[in-house]
C-alpha positions, 0 to 999 in steps of 0.5 A: 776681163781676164779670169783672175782679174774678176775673180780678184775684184768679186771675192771682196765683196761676196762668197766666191763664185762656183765656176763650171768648166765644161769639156766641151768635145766630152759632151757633144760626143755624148750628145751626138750618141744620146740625140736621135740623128733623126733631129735635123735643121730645116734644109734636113742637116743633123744637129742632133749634137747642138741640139743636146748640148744645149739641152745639157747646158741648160740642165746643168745651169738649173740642177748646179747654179754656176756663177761662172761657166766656161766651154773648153775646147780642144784646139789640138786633141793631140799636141805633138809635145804628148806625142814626142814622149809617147808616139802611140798617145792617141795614135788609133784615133788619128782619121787614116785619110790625114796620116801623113798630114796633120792628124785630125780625130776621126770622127762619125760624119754627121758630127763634124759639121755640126762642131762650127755650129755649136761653137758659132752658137756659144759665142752669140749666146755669150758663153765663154769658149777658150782652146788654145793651141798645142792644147787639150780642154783637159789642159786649159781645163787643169789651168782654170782650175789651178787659178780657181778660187772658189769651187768649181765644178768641171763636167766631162766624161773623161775620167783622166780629169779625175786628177783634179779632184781636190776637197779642200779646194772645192774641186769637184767633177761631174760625170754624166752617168745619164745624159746630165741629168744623173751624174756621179759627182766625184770627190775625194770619197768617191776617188778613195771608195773606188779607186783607193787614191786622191785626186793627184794619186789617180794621175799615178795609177792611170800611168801606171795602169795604162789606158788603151782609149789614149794609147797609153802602154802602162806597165806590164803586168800591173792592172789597176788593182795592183796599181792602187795596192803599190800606191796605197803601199808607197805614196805615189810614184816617186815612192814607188821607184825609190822602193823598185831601187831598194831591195828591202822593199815589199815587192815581188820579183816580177812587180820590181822586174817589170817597173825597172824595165818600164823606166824609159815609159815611166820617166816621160809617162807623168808629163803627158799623163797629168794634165797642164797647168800653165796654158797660157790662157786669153782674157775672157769674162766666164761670167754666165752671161743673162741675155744673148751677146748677139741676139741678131746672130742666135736669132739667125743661128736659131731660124737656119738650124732650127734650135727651136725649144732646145735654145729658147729653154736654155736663154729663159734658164739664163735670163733666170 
């Protein structure tokens, strides 16, 4: 059943359902760090990176109350489209084996085989798990949340999502501080306290600041303070170029100089900056499912990878 679908039919007859978007690679990454490697399968395969993100899942269902949770995915952590704009999105973390063929994300060894795992897991368990090609999770994560009609809460480590903060809709995110059992829990408050933006202003300020963990070149000279002081000044970036083109404006010679001179990087930066929101997105039912969808497969899943407590206190959690 699509996602729209349901929630069209379900809001009729009770208070919307909480939806939780999970930015799946984000918490496997902080799994895989957070878990000893020394926790492995019975044929002594890590799974460290399993392990914790159903140890994760579980604490997030508990602690959050989700009616709804779908596992996003990136089906391309660098779509070409982002990379045709800026060539240098990413570009320091494409594996340098596969440079001259499709880019693949390098990523620490004994991760990598255990991503088939997690996601064989999932679907037996019955969580929803959605990537789309020429997509990001951050992308398919934008889409969920723009067809959203009830709070949802999106749990990720990156703070690019933070664009989708948005009090009046609900939209909230959750960014693990701790593993998941402390997180900040980042609303529009927080955005302002910290940052001095909203949600759709901390979109503008990244572009403008620049981000060297994706490669962003942002605009020289102008950091994240005097970002957030020409937003505050402006309203957004649109307002922020009408003032580079007004000689009244309050701006010194050198913020005018160098935001004129960026005008090739400012002018395709927000396409890639702001995340999708028109991924054409499959059917899924993102209801938290109450027993396993598979119980033969987790069952064979479990006993070959030995997910032991980690997968039985995540079904009783479930079936609760």
């Amino acid at each position: 059943m699509a996602y729209g679908m349901m929630r069209s039919v379900t809001q009729q007859t009770q208070q919307p359902r909480r939806l939780m978007l999970l930015d799946t690679a984000s918490l496997y990454f902080r799994a895989y760090f957070g878990v000893p490697e020394s926790v492995r399968a019975p044929d002594g395969t890590p799974v460290n990176a399993v392990r914790g993100l159903l140890e994760f899942i579980d604490r997030l269902v508990k602690d959050h109350h989700p009616d709804d949770l779908v596992a996003c995915m990136d089906a391309d952590w660098r779509p070409q489209w982002r990379v045709d704009l800026i060539p240098s999105y990413k570009a320091h973390r494409v594996a340098r084996e596969t440079e001259t063929g499709p880019d693949e994300e390098e990523v620490p060894d004994t991760l990598s085989p255990q991503v088939p795992v997690i996601e064989a897991v999932l679907d037996a368990v019955g969580i929803a798990r959605v990537g789309v090609g020429g997509y990001e999770a951050d992308d398919v994560i934008g889409t969920f949340t723009g067809r959203a009609t009830g709070p949802v809460d999106i749990v990720t480590g990156d703070r690019d999502l933070y664009q989708l903060v948005d009090d009046k809709r609900e939209v909230r995110v959750l960014y693990p501080l701790k593993g998941v059992g402390t997180l900040q829990v980042t609303d529009e408050a927080w955005l302002g306290e910290k940052y001095g933006v909203d949600g759709p202003g901390y979109a503008d300020l990244a572009l403008l600041r620049g981000d060297p963990s994706d490669g962003l070149p942002g605009v020289p000279g102008i950091g994240e303070k005097t970002a957030a002081k020409l937003l505050a000044s402006f309203g957004d970036l649109a307002g922020i170029m009408a003032a580079v083109d007004d000689p009244r404006a309050a701006l010194t010679p050198s913020q005018r100089r160098r935001l004129d001179e960026s005008r090739p990087y400012i002018a395709v930066a927000p396409t890639v900056v702001k995340v999708a929101g028109d991924v054409p997105l499959p059917e899924v039912d993102p209801a938290l499912p109450r027993v396993a969808r598979d119980p033969a497969a987790l069952e064979e899943l479990a006993a070959r990878w030995g997910l032991g407590g980690s997968l039985a206190r995540l079904m009783t959690t479930l079936g609760a």
